[in-house]
C-alpha positions as CSV (number, residue, x, y, z in Angstrom):
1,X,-29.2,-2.3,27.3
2,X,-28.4,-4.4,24.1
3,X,-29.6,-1.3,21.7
4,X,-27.5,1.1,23.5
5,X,-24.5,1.3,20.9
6,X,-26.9,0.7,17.6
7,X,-29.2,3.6,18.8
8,X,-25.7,6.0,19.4
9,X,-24.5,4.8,15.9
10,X,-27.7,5.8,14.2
11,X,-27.4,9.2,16.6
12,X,-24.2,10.0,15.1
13,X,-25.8,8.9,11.8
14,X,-27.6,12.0,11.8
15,X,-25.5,14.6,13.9
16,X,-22.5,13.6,11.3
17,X,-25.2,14.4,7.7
18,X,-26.8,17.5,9.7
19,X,-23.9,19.0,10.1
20,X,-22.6,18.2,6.1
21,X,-25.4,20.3,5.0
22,X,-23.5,22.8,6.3
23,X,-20.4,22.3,4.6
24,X,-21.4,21.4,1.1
25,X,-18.9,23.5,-0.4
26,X,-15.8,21.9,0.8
27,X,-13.0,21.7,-1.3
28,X,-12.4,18.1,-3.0
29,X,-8.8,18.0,-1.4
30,X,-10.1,18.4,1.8
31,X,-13.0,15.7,1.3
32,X,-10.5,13.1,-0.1
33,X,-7.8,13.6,2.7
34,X,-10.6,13.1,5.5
35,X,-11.8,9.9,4.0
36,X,-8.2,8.6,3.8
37,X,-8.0,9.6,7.7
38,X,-11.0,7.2,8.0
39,X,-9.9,4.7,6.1
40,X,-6.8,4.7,8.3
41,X,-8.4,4.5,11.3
42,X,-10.3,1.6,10.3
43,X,-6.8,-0.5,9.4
44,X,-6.1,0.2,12.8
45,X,-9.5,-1.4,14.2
46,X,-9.2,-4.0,12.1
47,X,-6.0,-5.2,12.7
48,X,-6.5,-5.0,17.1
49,X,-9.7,-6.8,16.3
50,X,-7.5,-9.4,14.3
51,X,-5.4,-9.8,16.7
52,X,-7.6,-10.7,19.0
53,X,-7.8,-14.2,17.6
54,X,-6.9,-17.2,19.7
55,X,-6.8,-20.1,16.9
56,X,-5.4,-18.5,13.4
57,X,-6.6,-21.8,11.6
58,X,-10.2,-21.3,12.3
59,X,-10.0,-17.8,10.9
60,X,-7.8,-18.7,7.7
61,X,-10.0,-21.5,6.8
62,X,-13.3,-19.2,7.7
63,X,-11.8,-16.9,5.2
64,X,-11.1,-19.6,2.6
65,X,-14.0,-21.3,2.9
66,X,-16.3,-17.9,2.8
67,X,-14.1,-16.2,-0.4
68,X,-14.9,-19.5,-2.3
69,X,-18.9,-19.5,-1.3
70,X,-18.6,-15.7,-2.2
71,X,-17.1,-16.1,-5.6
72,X,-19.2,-19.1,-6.4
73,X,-22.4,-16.6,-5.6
74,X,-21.3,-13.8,-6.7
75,X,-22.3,-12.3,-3.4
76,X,-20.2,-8.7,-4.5
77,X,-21.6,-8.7,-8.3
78,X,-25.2,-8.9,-6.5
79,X,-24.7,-6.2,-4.5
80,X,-23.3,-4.0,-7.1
81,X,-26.6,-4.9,-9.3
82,X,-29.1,-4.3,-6.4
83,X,-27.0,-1.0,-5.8
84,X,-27.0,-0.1,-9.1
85,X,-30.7,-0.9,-9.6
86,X,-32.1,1.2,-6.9
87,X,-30.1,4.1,-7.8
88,X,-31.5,4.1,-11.4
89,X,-34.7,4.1,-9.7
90,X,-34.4,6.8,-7.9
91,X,-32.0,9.3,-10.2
92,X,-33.9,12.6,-12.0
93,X,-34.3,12.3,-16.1
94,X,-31.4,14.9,-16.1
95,X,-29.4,12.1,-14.0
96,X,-28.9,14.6,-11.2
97,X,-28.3,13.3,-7.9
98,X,-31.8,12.9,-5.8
99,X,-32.5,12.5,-2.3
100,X,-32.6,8.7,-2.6
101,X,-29.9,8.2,-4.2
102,X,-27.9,9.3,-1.4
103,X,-30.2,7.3,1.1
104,X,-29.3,4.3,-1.0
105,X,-25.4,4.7,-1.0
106,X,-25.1,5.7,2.2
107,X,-27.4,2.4,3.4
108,X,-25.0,0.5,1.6
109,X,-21.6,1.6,3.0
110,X,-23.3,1.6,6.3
111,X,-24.9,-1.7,6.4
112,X,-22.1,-3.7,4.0
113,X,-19.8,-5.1,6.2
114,X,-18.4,-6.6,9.2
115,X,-18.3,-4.2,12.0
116,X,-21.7,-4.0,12.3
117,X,-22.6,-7.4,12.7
118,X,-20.1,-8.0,15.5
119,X,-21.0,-5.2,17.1
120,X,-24.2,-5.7,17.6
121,X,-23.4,-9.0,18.6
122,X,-21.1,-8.0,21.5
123,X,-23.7,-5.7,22.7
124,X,-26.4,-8.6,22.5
125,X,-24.3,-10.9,24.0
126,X,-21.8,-9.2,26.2
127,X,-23.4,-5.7,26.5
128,X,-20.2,-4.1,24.9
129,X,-20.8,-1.4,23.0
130,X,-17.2,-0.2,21.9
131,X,-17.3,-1.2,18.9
132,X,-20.8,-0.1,17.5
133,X,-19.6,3.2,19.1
134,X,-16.9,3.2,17.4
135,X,-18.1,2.6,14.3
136,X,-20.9,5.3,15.0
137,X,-17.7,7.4,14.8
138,X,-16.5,6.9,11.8
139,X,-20.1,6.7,10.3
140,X,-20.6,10.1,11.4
141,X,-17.7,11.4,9.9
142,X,-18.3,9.1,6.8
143,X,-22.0,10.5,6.4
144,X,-20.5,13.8,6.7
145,X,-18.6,13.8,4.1
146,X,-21.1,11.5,2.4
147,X,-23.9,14.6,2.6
148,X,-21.6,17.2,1.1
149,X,-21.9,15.6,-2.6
150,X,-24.9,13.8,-1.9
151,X,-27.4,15.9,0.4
152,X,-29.3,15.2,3.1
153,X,-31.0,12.1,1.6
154,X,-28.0,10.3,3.6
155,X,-29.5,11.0,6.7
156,X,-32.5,8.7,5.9
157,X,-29.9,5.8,6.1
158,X,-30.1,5.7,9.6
159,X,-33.3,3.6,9.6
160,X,-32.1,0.3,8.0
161,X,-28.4,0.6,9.9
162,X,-30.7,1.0,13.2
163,X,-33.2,-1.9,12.2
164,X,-30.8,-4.4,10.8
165,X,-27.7,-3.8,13.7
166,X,-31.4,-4.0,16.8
167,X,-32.6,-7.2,15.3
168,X,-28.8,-9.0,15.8
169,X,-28.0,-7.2,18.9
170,X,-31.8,-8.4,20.2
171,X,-31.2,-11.7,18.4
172,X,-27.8,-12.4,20.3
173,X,-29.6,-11.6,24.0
174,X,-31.0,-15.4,23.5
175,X,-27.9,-17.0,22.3
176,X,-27.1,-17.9,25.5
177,X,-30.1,-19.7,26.2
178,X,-28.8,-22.2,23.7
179,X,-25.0,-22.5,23.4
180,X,-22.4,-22.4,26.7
181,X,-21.1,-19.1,27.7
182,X,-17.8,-20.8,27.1
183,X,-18.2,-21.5,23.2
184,X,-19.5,-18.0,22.7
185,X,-16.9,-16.2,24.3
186,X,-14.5,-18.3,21.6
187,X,-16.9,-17.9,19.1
188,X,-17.4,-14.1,19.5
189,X,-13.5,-13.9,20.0
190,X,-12.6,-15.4,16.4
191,X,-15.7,-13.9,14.5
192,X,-13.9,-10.7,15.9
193,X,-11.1,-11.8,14.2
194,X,-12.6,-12.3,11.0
195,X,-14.3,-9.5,10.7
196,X,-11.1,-7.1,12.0
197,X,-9.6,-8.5,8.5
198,X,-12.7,-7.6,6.6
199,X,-12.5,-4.3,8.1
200,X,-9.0,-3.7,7.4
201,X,-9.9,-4.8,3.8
202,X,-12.3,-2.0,3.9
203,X,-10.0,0.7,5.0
204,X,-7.3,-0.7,2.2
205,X,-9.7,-0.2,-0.5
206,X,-10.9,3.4,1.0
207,X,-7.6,4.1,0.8
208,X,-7.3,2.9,-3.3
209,X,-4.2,0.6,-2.0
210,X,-6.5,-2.7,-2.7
211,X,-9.7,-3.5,-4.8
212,X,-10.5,-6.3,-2.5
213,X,-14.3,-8.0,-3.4
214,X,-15.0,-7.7,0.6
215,X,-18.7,-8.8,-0.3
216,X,-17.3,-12.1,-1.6
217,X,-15.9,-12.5,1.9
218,X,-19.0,-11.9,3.6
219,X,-20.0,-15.7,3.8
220,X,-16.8,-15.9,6.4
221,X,-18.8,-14.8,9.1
222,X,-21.3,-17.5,8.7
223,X,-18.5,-20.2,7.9
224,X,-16.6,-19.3,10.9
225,X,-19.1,-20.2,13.0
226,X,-19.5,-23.9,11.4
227,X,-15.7,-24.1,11.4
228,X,-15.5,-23.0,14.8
229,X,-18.3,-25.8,16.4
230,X,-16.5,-28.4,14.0
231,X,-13.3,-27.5,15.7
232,X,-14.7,-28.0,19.5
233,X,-15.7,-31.1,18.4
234,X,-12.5,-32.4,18.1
């Protein structure tokens, strides 16, 4: 079942901010040491999913090539402004935080970034759900903590996460109607690559060690696919 692990990472989506309502007065200590636990946890993911690579060329010119195409759009400054647009919509005239407000941060750590998209695509293409599951892990915890500061509007997230993570994972079961199983099992293995370094980016930055721009790296995912057919060509 392709949706398997995108319909147990929107489960634990919800379990993870139902039980936050519970906890809303947890101290800040607590809070902060949890996320750094997280943010821990996904270095580690990141780098086995690194590791995994088979041709470090292809992933050190996907990343070179992407950060350029990210700077030169911007794509991080975008996403701030979109972020920072909705959540003037939706904050109270006393600036208090609304429900929306934490449906919109919550969509955007969520849905921002690289586990989900290779995730979905090894359960589209592979029907390997690991690491959607895993990431439904750490999104439940995330949303957790996420719903003790901003309330239960963060449960509303799972809708988009569910939406966007079913169309690639539906979108990948016909991939192999096109391309040889060969150059996808490559493919898949070095956008796994790619994206492990993105998500160790991510856990360095949860952890206030970095201030990577990982949006400005985004565009690696789709460059590493060029580079990668380019590089069977020859």
């Amino acid at each position: 079942m392709a949706l398997f692990g995108t319909l147990v990472n929107g489960g634990l989506i919800i379990l993870g901010s139902i039980i936050g309502l519970f906890f809303t007065k947890i101290p800040e200590r607590m809070k902060e040491t949890v996320m750094q636990g997280i943010g821990l946890a996904i270095i580690l993911i990141g780098l086995q999913m690194a590791f995994s690579t088979e041709q470090i060329i292809i992933v050190l010119l996907s990343l070179l090539t992407g950060g350029i195409l990210g700077e030169l759009i911007n794509v991080e400054e975008w996403l701030n402004r979109f972020g920072n647009w909705l959540g003037s919509k939706f904050t109270t005239k006393n600036e208090k935080i609304s429900v929306s407000q934490g449906f919109v941060t919550a969509t955007l750590i969520f849905c921002i970034g690289a586990m989900g998209i290779i995730g979905a695509l090894d359960g589209g293409i592979r029907n390997d759900h690991e690491v959607l599951i895993t990431k439904g892990i750490l999104d439940g915890f995330t949303s957790l903590v996420l719903t003790t500061t901003l309330g239960f509007g963060v449960i509303f997230s799972v809708v988009p996460v569910v939406l966007y993570q079913g169309f690639i994972a539906l979108f990948a079961t016909q991939i192999e109607k096109f391309l040889p199983e060969a150059f996808l099992n490559g493919l898949i293995t070095e956008l796994t690559a790619v994206g492990g370094l993105m998500i160790v980016a991510i856990g360095l930055n949860m952890l206030k060690i970095t201030q990577i721009r990982i949006g400005n790296l985004l565009p690696a995912i789709v460059s590493v696919v060029v580079i990668f057919y380019i590089y069977q060509l020859f």
